[in-house]
C-alpha positions in Angstrom: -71.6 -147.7 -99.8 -74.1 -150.3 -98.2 -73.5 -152.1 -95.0 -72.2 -155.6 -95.4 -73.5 -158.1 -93.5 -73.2 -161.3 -92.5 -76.5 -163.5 -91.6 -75.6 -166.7 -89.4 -78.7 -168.8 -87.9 -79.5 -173.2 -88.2 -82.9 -172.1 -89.3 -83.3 -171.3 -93.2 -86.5 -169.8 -92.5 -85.1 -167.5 -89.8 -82.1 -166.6 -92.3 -84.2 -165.8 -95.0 -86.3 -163.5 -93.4 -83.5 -161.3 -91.3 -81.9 -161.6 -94.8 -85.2 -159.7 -96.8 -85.9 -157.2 -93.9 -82.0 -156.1 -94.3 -81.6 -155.9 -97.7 -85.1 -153.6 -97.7 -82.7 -150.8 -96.5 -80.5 -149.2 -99.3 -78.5 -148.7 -96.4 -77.7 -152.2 -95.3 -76.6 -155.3 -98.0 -76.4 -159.2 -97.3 -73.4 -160.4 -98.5 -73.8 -164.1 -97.2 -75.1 -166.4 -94.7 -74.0 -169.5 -92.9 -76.2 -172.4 -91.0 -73.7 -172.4 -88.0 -70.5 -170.8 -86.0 -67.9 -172.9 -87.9 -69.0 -171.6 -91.2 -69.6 -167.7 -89.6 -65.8 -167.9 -88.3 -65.1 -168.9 -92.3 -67.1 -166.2 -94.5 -66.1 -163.4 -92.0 -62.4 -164.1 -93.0 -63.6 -164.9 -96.7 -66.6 -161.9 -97.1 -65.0 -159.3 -94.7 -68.6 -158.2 -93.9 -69.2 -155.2 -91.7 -71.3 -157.0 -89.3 -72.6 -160.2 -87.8 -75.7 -161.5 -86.8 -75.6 -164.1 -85.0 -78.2 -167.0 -83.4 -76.7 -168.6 -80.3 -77.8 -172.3 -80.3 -76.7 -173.7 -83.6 -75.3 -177.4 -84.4 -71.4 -177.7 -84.8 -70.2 -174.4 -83.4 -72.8 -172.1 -81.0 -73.4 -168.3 -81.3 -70.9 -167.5 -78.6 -68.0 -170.1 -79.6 -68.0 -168.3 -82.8 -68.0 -164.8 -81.7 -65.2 -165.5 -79.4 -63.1 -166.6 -82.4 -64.3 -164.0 -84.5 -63.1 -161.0 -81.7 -59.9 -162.9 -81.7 -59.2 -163.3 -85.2 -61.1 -160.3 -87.5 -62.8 -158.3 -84.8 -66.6 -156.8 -85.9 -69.7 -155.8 -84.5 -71.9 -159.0 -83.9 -75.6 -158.3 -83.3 -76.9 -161.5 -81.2 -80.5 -163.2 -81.7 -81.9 -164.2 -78.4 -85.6 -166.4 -77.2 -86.5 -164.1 -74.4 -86.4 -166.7 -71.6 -84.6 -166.8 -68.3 -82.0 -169.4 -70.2 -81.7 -167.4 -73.4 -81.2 -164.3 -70.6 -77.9 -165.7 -69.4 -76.7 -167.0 -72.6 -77.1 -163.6 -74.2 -75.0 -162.0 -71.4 -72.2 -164.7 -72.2 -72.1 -163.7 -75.9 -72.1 -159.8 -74.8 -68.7 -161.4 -72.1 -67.5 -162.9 -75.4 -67.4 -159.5 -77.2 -71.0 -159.3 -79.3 -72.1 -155.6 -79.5 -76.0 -156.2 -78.7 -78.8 -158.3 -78.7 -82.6 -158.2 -80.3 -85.5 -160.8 -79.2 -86.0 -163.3 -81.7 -89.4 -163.4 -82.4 -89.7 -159.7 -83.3 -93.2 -159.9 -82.0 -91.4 -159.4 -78.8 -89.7 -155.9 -79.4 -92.5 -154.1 -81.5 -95.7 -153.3 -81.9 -96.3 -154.0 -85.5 -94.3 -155.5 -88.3 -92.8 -152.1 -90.0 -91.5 -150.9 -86.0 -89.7 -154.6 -86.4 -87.8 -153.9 -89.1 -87.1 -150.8 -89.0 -85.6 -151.6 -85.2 -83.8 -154.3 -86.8 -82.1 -152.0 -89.5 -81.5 -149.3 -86.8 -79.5 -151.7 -84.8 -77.1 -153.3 -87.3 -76.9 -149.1 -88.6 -76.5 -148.2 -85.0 -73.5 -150.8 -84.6 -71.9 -150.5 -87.9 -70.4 -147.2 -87.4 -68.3 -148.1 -84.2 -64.9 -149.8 -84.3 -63.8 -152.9 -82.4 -61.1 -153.7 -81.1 -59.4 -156.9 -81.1 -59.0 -158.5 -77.7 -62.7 -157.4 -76.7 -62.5 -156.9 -72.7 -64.4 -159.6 -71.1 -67.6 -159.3 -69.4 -65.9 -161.2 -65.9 -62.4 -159.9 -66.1 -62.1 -157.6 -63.4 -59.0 -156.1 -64.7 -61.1 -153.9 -67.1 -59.5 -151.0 -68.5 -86.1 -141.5 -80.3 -89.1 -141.0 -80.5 -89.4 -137.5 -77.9 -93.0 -136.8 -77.7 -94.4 -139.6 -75.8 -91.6 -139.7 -73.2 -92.0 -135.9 -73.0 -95.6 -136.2 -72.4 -95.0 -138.6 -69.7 -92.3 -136.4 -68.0 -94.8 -133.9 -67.9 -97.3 -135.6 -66.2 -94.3 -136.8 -63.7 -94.2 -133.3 -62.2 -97.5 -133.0 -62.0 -98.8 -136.6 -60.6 -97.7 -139.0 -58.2 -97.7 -141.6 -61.3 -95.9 -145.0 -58.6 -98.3 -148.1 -58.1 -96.8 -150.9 -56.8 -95.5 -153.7 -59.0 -93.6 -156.9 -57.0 -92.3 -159.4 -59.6 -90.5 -162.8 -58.3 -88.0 -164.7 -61.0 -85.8 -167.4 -60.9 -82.6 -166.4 -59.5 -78.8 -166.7 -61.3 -76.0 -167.8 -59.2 -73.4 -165.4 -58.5 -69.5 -165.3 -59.2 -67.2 -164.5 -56.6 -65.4 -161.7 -56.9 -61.8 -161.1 -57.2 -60.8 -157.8 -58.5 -60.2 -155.3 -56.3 -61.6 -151.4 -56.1 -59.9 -148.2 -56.9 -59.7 -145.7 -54.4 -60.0 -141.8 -54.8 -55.9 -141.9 -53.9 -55.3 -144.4 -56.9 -57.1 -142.3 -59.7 -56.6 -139.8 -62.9 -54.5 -136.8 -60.7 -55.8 -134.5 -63.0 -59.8 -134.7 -61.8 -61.1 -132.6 -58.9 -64.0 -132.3 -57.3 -66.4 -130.2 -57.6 -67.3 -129.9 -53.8 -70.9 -130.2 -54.2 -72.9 -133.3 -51.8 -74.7 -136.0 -52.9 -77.5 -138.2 -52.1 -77.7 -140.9 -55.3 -76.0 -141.8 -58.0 -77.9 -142.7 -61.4 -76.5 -144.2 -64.3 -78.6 -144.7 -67.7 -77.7 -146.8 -70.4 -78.5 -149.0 -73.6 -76.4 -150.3 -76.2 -73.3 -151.6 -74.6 -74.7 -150.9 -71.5 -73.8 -154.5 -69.5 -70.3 -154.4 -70.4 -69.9 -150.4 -69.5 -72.0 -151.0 -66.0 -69.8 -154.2 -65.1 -66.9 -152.1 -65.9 -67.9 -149.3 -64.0 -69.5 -151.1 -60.8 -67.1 -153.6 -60.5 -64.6 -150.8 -59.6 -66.5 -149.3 -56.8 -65.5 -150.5 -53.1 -67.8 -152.5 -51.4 -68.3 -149.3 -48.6 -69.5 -147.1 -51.5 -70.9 -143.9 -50.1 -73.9 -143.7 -52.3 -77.4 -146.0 -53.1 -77.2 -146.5 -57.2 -80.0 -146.1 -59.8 -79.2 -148.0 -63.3 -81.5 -148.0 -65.8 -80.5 -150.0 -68.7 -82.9 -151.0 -71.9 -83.4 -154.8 -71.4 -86.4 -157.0 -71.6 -87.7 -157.9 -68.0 -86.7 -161.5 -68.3 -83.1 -160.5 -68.8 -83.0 -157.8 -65.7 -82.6 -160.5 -62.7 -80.0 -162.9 -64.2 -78.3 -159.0 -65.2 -78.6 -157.8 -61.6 -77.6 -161.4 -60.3 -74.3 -161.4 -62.6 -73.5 -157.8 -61.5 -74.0 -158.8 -57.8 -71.3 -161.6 -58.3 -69.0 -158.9 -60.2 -68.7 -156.4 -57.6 -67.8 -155.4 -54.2 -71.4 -153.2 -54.1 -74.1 -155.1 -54.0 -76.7 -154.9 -57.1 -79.7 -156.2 -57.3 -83.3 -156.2 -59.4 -85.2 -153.5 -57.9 -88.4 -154.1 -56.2 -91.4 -152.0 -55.3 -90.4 -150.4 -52.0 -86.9 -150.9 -51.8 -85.4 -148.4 -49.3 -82.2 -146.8 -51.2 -79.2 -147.8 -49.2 -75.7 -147.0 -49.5 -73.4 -148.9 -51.1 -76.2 -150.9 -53.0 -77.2 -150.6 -56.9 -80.8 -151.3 -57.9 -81.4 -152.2 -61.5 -84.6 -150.9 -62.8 -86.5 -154.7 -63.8 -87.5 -154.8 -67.5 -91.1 -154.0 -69.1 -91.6 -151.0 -65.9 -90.9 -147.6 -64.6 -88.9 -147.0 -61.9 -89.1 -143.7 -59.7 -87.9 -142.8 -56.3 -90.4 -141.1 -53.7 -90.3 -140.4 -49.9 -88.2 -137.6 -48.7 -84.4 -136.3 -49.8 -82.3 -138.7 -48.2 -84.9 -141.5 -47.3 -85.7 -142.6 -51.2 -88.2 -145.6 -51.7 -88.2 -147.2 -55.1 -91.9 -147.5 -56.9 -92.2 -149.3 -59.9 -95.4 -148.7 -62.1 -96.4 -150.0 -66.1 -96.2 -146.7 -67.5 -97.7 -145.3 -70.8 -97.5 -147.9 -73.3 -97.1 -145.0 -75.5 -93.6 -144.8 -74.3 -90.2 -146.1 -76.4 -88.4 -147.7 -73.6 -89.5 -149.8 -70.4 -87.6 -148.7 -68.0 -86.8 -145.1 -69.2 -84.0 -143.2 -68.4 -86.0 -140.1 -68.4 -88.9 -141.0 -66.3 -86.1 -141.8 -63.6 -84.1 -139.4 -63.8 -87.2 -136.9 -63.7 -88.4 -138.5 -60.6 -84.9 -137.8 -59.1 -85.0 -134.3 -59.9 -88.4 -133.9 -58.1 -87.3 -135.4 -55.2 -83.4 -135.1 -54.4 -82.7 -132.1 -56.7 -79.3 -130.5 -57.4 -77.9 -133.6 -54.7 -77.8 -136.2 -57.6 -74.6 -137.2 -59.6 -76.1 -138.3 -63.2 -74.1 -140.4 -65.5 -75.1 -141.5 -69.3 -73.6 -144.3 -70.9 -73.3 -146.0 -74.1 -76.9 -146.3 -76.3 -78.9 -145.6 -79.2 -81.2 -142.6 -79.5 -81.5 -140.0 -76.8 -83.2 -141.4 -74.0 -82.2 -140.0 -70.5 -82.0 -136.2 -72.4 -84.6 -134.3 -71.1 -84.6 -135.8 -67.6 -80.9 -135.0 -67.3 -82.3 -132.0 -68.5 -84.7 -131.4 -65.6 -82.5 -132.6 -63.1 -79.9 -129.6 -64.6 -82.3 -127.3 -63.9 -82.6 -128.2 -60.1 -78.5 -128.4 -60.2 -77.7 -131.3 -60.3 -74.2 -132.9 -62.1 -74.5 -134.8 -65.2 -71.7 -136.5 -67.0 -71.2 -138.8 -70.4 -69.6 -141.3 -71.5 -67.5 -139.9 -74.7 -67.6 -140.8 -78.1 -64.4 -143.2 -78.7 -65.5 -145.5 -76.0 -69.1 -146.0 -76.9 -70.4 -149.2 -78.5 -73.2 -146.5 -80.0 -72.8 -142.8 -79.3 -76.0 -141.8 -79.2 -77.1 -141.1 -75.4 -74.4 -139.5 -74.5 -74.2 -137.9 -77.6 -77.6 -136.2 -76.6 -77.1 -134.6 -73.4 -73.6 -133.6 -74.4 -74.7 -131.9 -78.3 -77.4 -129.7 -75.8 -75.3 -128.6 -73.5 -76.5 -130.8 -70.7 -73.3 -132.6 -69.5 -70.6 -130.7 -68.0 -68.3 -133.9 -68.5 -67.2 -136.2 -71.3 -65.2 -139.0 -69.6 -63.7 -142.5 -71.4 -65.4 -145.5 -70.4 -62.5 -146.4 -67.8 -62.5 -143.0 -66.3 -65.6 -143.1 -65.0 -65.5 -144.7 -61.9 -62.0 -142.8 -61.1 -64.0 -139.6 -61.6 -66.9 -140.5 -59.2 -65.0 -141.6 -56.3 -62.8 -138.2 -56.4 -65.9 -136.3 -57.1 -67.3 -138.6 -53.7 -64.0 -137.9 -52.0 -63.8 -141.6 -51.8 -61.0 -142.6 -49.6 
């Protein structure tokens, strides 16, 4: 059985056109549309689709009104449109707060290199989303009680071992004022009595992600205590113009401090750096004394920033003392470095299926053996503070 879905957007042009790259899928089927949020809130309780896509500035009701009386009322996956600008950045971040599953760039130009990559990333996404279940109540993105294309990426891993591949990249954008923060950290004395450590050390912690990845970082980072042992490494799939106002809304979330990462950033304790949209990040230096490098990367390559080409630059440098975690995403991304960095002896862990937006990351390092852990979303941060011996 196809897909339902649900097409909401002012435009009629824009409509029409998501509406005829869906329904070229046998997969996927359009079973409406609506010109704004008021009449979205009334054909998902009329049409029972399987899932939404949604535009965020329309007349009468807004994109984000709508989806957070639709997670209310008949709870679905929503797939958001978003203009990749600084403004459309933070918007899209308040629909994923309101309970929308992801986002894709509006003008398709933006996320592909040709016209049949557009669609068939569009299909893959609505696919992608379909198959999860959502809950009603959807956690909000500032509550602080919360509860593949191989080749090319393989190629450039490859080269990573073998070449010094950093070359400095500084980027300046507009900055996002931060919310204070209210919720307070759990300690290693407060979590899961049934985890134990491992008693291996540590130098980093990285944590890649896609799909669902903004509300499982906010979840997991804003649970940390502000005198977290450990610098941080997230990689999460974004566009670059969505990374700072991310980082920025992150930094206002937690106790740690997070920020957009910048060419020569000296890893610190107790600090996240967000790899920035559109670029590589890697770590060089020596053990203990990491330096962020940002570089452009093969365009050849899927994702920008990759999970692989950061966790491979880990493994070179810090070894078996890195603490790997893969979150929520589609496709497989983050695989074969977690892969490299098992091989040097490191720990990897996943997040597991039931709390994934889309189980496909973690799904990948766990299917080849690669993960020694498969923790629930709300576990995770329990689990690295015992594992940290966090008091």
């Amino acid at each position: 059985m196809a897909i339902k879905v649900l097409v909401v957007d002012d435009s009629s042009f824009f409509r029409r056109r998501v509406s005829e790259i869906i329904n070229k899928s046998p997969a996927l089927e359009v079973i409406g549309t609506a010109n704004n949020g008021q009449e979205a809130i009334e054909l998902v309780a009329k049409l029972k689709p399987d899932v939404v896509t949604m535009d965020i500035e329309m007349p009468v009701m807004d994109g984000i009104t709508a989806v957070k009386h639709i997670m209310a009322t008949n709870p679905l996956p929503i797939l958001m449109f978003s203009s990749l600008t600084h403004q459309g950045a933070s918007a899209t971040l308040d629909a994923l707060e309101a309970g929308a599953s992801d986002f894709l760039p509006k003008k398709f130009e933006d996320i592909a290199r040709d016209k049949e990559e557009a669609i068939k990333l569009l299909q893959q996404r609505i696919q992608a989303i379909a198959s999860r279940r959502v809950a009603r109540a959807f956690p909000k993105f500032s509550n602080r009680e919360v509860p593949v294309k191989a080749k090319p990426a393989l190629s450039a891993l490859k080269k990573l071992n073998e070449h010094n591949l950093a070359t400095p990249a500084n980027s300046t954008r507009e900055a996002v004022a931060a919310r204070p923060v209210t919720r307070k950290p759990i300690t290693a004395s407060s979590t899961n009595k049934f985890f134990k450590a491992s008693g291996k050390n540590y130098d980093v912690l990285a944590i890649g992600t896609s799909t669902g990845g903004p509300v499982a970082l906010q979840t997991v980072l804003s649970a940390l205590p502000r005198d977290f042992k450990l610098p941080i490494l997230l990689i999460q799939h974004m566009p670059g113009t969505f990374t700072k106002a991310f980082a920025d809304r992150l930094n206002g979330l937690c106790q740690i401090s997070v920020k957009e990462a910048s060419d020569g950033d000296i890893l610190k304790p107790g600090c996240a750096y967000l790899a920035p949209g559109g670029q590589q990040m890697l770590v060089d230096g020596r053990a203990g004394h990491g330096k962020v490098r940002l570089h452009a990367g093969s365009e050849k390559l899927n994702y920008k920033p990759s999970v692989d080409i950061t966790f491979a630059s880990l493994s070179k440098l810090y070894g078996k003392k890195v603490l790997a975690v893969v979150l929520t995403g589609m496709g497989a991304d983050g695989r074969e470095g977690a892969r490299m960095l098992k091989e040097k002896g490191a720990e990897i862990w996943a997040q597991d299926e039931a709390s994934c937006v889309v189980y496909g990351m973690p799904q990948a390092v766990t299917k080849a053996g690669i993960a020694t852990e498969s923790l629930a979303l709300d576990q995770v941060a329990k689990r690295i503070l015992v594992e940290l011996k966090h008091e």
